[in-house]
N, C-alpha and C positions, 0 to 999 in steps of 0.2 A: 768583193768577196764577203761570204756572212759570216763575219766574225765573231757573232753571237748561237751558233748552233752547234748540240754537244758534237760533234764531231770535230770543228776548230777547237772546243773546250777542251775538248779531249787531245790534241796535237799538240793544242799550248802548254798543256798539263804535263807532256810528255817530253817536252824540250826542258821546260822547269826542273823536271825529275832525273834528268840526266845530268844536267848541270852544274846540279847540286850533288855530286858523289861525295864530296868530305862528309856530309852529314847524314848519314843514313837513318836517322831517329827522323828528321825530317822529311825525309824521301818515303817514308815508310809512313808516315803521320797524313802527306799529301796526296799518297797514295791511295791512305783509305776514303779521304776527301773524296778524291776522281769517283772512286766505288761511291759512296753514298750518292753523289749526284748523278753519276749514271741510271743509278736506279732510283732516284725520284725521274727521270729523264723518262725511262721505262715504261715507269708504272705510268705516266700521265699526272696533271693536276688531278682530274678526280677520280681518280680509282676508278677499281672492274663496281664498287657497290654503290660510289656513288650518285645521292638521292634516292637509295633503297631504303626502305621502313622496317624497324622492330617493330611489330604491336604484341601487345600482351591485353587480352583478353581472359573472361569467364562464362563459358558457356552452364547456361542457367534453362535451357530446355535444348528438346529436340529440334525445335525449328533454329536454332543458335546450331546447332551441331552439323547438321543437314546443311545448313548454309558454309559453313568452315569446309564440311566435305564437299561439296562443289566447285569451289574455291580452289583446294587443289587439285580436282580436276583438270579446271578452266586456265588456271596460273599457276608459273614459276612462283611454288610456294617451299619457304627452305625451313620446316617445322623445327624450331631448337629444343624446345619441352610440353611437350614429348616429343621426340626425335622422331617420331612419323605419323602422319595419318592416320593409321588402324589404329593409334593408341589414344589418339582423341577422345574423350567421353565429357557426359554432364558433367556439371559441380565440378570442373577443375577448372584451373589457369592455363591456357595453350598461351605460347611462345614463337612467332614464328615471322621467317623474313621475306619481303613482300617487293619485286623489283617495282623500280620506280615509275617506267610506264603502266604499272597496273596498282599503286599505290591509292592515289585516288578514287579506282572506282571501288575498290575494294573499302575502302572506307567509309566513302556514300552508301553503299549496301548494306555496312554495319549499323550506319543510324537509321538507313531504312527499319532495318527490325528491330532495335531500339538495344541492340546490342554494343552497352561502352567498352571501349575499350582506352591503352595508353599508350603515347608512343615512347619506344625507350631510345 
């Protein structure tokens, strides 16, 4: 039997919590236990964003600008400042998150056009 998988965690969790009726501060303490690990169980070791990238760039011409709009085009691009596309312009700082199977080329592109940027 897989006595390691949240499911037995979970049964074991559940015989414990019965058991134990004289102490309800316990019962109730054990219980949030069960929740929490359930939901790291849920969520997975590495998350829905796991190995996704912040970059924080400054577009410093048209051809910086024009490449960022293509970009999200081309890719799941989650713009955080400025909250979209159409609000992209020169002379600002864009913000924006960049999944992880498209991190990389995304990146390589950037030093193609010698545009730096950071990752947060």
């Amino acid at each position: 039997a897989d006595t390691g998988s949240p499911h037995c965690m979970g049964i074991k969790m559940f015989h414990i919590l019965q058991r134990d009726s004289d102490a309800p501060r316990k019962s109730m303490e054990r219980l949030f236990l069960l929740g929490f690990v359930a939901a790291l169980v849920v969520s997975g070791a590495g998350g829905r964003y796991h190995g996704d990238k912040v970059l924080r760039l400054r577009l410093e011409s048209e051809e910086h600008l024009q490449f960022i709009k293509n970009v999200a085009r081309s890719a799941k691009v989650d713009f955080w400042q400025p909250h979209s596309v159409e609000l992209v312009s020169t002379n600002r700082s864009v913000d924006f998150r960049v999944d992880a199977d498209r991190a990389s080329d995304i990146q390589a592109g950037l030093d193609k056009i010698g545009l730096k940027y950071d990752i947060l």
